[in-house]
C-alpha positions as CSV (number, residue, x, y, z in Angstrom):
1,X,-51.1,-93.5,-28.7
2,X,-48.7,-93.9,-32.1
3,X,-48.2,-91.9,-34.5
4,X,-48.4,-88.3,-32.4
5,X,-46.0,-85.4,-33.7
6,X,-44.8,-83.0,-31.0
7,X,-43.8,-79.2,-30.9
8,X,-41.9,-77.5,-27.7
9,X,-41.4,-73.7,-28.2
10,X,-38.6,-72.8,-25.9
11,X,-38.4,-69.6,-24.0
12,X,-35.9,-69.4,-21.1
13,X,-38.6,-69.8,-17.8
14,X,-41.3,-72.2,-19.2
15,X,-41.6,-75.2,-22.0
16,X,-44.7,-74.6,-24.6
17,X,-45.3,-78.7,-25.5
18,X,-48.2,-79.2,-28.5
19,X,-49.4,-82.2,-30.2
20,X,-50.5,-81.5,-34.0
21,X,-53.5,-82.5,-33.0
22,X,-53.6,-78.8,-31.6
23,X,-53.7,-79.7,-27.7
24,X,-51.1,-78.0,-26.3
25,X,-50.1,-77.6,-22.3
26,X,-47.0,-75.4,-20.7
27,X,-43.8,-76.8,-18.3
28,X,-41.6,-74.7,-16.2
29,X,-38.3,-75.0,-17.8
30,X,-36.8,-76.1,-14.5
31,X,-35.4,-79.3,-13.6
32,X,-38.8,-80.8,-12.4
33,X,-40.1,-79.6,-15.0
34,X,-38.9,-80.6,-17.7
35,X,-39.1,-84.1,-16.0
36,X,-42.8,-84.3,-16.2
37,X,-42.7,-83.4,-20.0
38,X,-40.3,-86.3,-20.4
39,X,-42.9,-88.5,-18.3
40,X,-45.5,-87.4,-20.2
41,X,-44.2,-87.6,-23.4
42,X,-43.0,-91.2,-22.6
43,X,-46.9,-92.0,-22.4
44,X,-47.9,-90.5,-25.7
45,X,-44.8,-92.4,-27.7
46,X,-44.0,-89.7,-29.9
47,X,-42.9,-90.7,-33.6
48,X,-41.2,-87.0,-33.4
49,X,-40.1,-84.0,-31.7
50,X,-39.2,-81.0,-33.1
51,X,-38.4,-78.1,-31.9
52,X,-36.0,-74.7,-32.7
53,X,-32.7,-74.0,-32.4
54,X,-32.5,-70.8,-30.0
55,X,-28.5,-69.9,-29.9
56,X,-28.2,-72.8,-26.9
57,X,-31.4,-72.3,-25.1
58,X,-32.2,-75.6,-26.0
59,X,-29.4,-77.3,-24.9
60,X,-30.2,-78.3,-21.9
61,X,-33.7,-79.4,-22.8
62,X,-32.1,-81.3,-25.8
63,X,-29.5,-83.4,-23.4
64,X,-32.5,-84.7,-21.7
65,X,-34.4,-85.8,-24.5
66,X,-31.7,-87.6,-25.6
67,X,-30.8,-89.5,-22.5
68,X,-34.6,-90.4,-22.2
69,X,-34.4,-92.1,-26.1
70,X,-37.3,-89.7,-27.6
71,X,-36.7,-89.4,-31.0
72,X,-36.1,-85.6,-31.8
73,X,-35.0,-82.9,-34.5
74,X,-33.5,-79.5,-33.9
75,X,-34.9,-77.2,-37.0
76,X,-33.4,-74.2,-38.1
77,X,-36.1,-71.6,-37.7
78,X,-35.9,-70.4,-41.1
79,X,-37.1,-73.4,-42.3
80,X,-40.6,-73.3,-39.9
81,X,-41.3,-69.7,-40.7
82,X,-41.2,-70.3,-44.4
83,X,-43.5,-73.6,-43.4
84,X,-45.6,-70.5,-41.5
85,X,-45.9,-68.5,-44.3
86,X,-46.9,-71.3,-46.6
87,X,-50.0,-72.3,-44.4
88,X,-50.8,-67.9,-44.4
89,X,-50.1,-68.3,-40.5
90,X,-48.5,-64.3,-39.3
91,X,-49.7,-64.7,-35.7
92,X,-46.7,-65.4,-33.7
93,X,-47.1,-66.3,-30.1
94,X,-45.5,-69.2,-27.4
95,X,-48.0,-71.8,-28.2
96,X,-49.2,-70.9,-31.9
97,X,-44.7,-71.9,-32.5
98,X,-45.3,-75.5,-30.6
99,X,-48.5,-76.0,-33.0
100,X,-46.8,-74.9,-35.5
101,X,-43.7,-77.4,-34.9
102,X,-46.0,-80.0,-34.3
103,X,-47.4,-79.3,-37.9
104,X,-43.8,-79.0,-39.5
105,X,-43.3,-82.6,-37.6
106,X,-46.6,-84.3,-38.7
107,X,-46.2,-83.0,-42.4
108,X,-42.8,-82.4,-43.3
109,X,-41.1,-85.3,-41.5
110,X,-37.6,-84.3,-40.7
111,X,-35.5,-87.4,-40.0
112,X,-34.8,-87.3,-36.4
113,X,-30.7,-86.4,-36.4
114,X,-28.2,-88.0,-33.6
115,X,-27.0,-85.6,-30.7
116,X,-23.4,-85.7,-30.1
117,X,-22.4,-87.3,-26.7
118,X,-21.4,-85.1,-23.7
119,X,-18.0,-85.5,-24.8
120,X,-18.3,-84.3,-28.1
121,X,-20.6,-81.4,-26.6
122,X,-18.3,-80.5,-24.2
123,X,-15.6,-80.1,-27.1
124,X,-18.1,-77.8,-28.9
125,X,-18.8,-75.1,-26.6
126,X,-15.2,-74.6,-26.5
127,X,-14.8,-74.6,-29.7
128,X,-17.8,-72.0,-30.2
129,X,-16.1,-69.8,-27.3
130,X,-12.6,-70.1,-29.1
131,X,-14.6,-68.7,-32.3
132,X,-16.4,-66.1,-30.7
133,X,-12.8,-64.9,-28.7
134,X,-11.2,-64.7,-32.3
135,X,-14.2,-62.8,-33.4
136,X,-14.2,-60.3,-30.4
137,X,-10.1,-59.9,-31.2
138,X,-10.2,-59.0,-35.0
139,X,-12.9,-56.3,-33.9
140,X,-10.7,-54.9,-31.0
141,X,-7.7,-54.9,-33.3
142,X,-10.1,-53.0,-35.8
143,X,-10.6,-50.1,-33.4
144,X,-7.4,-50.1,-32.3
145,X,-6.2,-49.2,-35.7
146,X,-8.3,-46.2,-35.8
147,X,-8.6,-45.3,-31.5
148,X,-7.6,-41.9,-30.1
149,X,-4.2,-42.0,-27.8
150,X,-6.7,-42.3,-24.7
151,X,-8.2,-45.2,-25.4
152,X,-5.6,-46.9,-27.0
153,X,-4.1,-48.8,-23.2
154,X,-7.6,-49.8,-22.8
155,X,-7.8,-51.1,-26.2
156,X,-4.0,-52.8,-25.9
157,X,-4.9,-54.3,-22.4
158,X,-8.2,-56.0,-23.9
159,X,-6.1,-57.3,-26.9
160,X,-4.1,-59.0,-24.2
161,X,-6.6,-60.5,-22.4
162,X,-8.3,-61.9,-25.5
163,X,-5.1,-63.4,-27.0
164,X,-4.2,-65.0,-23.8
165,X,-7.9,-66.8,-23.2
166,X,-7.7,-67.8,-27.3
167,X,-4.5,-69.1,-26.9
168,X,-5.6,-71.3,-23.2
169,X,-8.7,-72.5,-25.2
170,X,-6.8,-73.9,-28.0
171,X,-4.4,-75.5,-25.7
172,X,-8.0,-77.2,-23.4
173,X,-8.9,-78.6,-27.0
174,X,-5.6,-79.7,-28.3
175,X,-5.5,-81.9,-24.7
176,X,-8.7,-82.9,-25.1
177,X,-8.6,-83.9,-28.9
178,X,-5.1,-86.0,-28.0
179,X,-7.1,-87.9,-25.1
180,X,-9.3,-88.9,-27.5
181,X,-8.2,-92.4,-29.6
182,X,-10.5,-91.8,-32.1
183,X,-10.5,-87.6,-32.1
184,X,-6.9,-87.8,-32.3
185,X,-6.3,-90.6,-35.1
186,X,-9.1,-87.8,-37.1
187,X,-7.2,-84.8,-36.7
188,X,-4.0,-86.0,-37.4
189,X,-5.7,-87.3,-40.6
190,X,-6.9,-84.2,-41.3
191,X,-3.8,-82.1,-40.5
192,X,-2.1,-84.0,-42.8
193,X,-4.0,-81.7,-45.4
194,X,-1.8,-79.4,-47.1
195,X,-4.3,-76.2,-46.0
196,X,-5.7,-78.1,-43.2
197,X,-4.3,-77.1,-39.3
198,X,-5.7,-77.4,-36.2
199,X,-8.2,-75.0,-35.9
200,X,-10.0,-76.4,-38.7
201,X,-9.3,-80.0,-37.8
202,X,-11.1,-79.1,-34.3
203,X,-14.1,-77.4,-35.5
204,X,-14.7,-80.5,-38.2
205,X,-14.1,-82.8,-35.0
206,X,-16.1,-80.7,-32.5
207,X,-19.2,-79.6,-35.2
208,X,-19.3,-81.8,-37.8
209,X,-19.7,-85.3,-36.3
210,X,-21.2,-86.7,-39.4
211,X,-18.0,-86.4,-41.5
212,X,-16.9,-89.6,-42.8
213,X,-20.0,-91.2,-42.5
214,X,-21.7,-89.3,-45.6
215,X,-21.7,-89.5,-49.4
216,X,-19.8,-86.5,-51.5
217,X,-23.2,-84.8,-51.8
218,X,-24.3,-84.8,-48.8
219,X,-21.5,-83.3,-47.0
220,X,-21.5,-80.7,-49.0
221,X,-25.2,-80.1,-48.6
222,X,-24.6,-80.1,-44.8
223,X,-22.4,-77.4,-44.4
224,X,-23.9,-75.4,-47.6
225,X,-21.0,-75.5,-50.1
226,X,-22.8,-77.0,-52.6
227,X,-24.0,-74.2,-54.9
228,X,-28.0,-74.0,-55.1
229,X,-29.9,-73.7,-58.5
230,X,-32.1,-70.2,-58.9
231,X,-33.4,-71.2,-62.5
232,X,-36.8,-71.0,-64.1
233,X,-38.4,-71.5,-67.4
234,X,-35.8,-70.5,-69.4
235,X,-34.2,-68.2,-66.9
236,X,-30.3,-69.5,-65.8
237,X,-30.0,-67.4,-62.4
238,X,-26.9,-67.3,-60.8
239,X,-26.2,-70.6,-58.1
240,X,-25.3,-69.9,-55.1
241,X,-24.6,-70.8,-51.5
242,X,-26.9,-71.1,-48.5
243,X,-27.9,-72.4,-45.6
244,X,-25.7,-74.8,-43.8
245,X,-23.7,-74.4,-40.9
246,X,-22.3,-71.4,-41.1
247,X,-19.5,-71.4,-38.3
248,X,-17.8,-74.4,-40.1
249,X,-18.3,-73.0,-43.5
250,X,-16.4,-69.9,-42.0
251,X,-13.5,-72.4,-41.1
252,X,-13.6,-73.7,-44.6
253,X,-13.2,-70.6,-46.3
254,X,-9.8,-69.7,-44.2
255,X,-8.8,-73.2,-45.3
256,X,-9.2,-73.0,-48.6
257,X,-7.6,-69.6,-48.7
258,X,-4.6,-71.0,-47.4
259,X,-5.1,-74.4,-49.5
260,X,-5.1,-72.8,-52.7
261,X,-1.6,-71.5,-51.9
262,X,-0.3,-74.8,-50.2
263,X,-2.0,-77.6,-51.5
264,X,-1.3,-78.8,-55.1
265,X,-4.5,-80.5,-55.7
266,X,-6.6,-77.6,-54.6
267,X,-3.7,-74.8,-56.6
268,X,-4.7,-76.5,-59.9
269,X,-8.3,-76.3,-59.4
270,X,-8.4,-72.8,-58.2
271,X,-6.6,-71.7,-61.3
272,X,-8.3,-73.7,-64.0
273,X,-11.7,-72.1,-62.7
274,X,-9.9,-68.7,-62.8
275,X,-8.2,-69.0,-66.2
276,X,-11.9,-70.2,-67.4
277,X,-13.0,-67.0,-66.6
278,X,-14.7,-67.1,-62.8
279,X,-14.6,-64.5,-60.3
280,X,-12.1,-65.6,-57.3
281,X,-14.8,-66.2,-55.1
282,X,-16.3,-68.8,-57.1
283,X,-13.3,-70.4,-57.7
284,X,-12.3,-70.2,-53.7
285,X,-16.3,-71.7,-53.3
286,X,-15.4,-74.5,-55.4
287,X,-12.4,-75.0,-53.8
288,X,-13.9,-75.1,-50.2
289,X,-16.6,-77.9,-51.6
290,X,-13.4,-80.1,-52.8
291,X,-11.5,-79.7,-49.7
292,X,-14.6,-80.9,-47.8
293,X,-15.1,-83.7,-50.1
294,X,-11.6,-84.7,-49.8
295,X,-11.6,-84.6,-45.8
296,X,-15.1,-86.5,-45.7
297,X,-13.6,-89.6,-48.3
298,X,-9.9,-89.8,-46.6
299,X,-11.8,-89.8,-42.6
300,X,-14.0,-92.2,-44.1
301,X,-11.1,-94.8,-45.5
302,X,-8.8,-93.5,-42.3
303,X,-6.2,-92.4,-45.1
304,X,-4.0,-89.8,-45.0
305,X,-3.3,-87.1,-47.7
306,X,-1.7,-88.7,-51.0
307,X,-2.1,-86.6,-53.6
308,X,-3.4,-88.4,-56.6
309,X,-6.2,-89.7,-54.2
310,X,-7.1,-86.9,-53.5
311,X,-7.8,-85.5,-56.6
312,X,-9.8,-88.5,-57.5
313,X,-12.0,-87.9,-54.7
């Protein structure tokens, strides 16, 4: 059967599979479960599987997709509710998502994206754990700045902890990144940034697999840097950022915060935008699209930082 398009709503006991042909069917979401999807699907020859991206719910579910060689697309579910509201469909239930995926397939076509291998994933959920340790710290340091004397040692003593896990995580990916030939040749490319350390080296490694492999434009795109029109008719609304991933867009903005300082390229075009009149944060986006531009070309032509290169790229 060619040309069938396939939605799987994920919920964290059972599997919602449709075909946009509307029949639909439900899996556990065990082990032998999700076997007899991949059997089944393996009879109807999919062109495409979509499904969402639930915060790592899919993970598993994804891995063995992937090892099977079913071609596959994680959407952001933004993107399928506005799809929703475009055919007038409010109802939301388990199987009226998987039809709904199975639409988004069938019509909107998504290219189906490369997973990164275990490796790579591995790499990531400590890198995602590292980020959400530093997140959990600058809230804890927060409180503690305004914390009544009792709960201050509490306070002090949960610091602690998180500093010392942060610290042990970044050391498990340093080791990890230097085991790597090829991880380890990219970061010390992209540490040779002026701006660029090795937080910000890991999370491009560990999140952002595509780097060096894309054109200016499409880099940017990818991790929403590239500012987004908002005109019509005659009306010039303000452009701005969206969508993307967000966690390595976070990265970016520390960089570039620190690059406009450091690095000479990025100090000139930080405050040519500023003396032409734009608010910092414009300039600071701009700056975080160049620096990304500049990472992406010197990964892709395995150079290091040089200056007037730089610039050019």
């Amino acid at each position: 059967m060619e040309g069938v398009y396939v939605g799987i709503d994920i919920s964290r006991d059972k599997l919602d599979p449709a075909l946009h042909t509307g029949e639909s069917w439900e899996e556990e979401y065990t082990g032998a479960g999700v076997a007899r999807l991949i059997e089944r699907l393996r009879e109807l020859k999919p062109a495409l599987i979509a499904l969402e991206a639930t915060g790592g719910l899919e993970r598993d579910l994804v891995a063995a997709l992937v090892a099977a060689g079913l071609p596959l697309v994680v959407v952001n579910p933004r993107r399928v509710r506005a799809f929703a509201r475009a055919e007038g469909c409010l109802a939301k239930t388990d199987r009226i998502d998987a039809r709904l995926l199975a639409r988004f397939a069938e019509r909107i076509r998504p290219p189906a994206r490369p997973f990164p291998e275990a490796e790579r994933s591995e790499l990531e959920a400590l890198v995602t754990r590292r980020r959400q340790l530093l997140e959990m710290l600058t809230a804890e340091k927060h409180r503690l700045t305004r914390a009544p004397r009792t709960a201050r040692p509490s306070l002090e003593r949960h610091i602690a902890y998180l500093e010392s896990e942060a610290e042990a995580l970044s050391e498990e990916i340093a080791q990890r990144i230097e085991k790597s030939p090829l991880w380890s040749s990219v970061a010390t490319l992209l540490c040779s940034t002026p701006g660029v350390g090795p937080t910000t080296a890991s999370t491009l490694i560990a999140q952002v697999p595509e780097l060096g492999r894309l054109k200016s434009s499409q880099i940017a795109h990818l991790l929403g840097v590239a500012p987004i029109p908002q005109d019509s008719g005659i009306k010039r609304g303000v452009r701005r950022i969206q969508g993307g991933r967000t966690a390595v867009r976070n990265v970016l903005y520390m960089a570039a915060r620190s690059a406009v300082r450091f690095n000479p390229v990025l100090r000139a075009v930080y405050h040519r935008l500023l003396e032409a009149g734009k608010p910092r944060k414009v300039a600071l986006v701009a700056c975080m699209r160049k620096l990304i531009i500049i990472l992406n070309a010197m990964v892709r032509d395995e150079q290091p930082w040089k200056p007037p290169l730089s610039a050019a790229a």
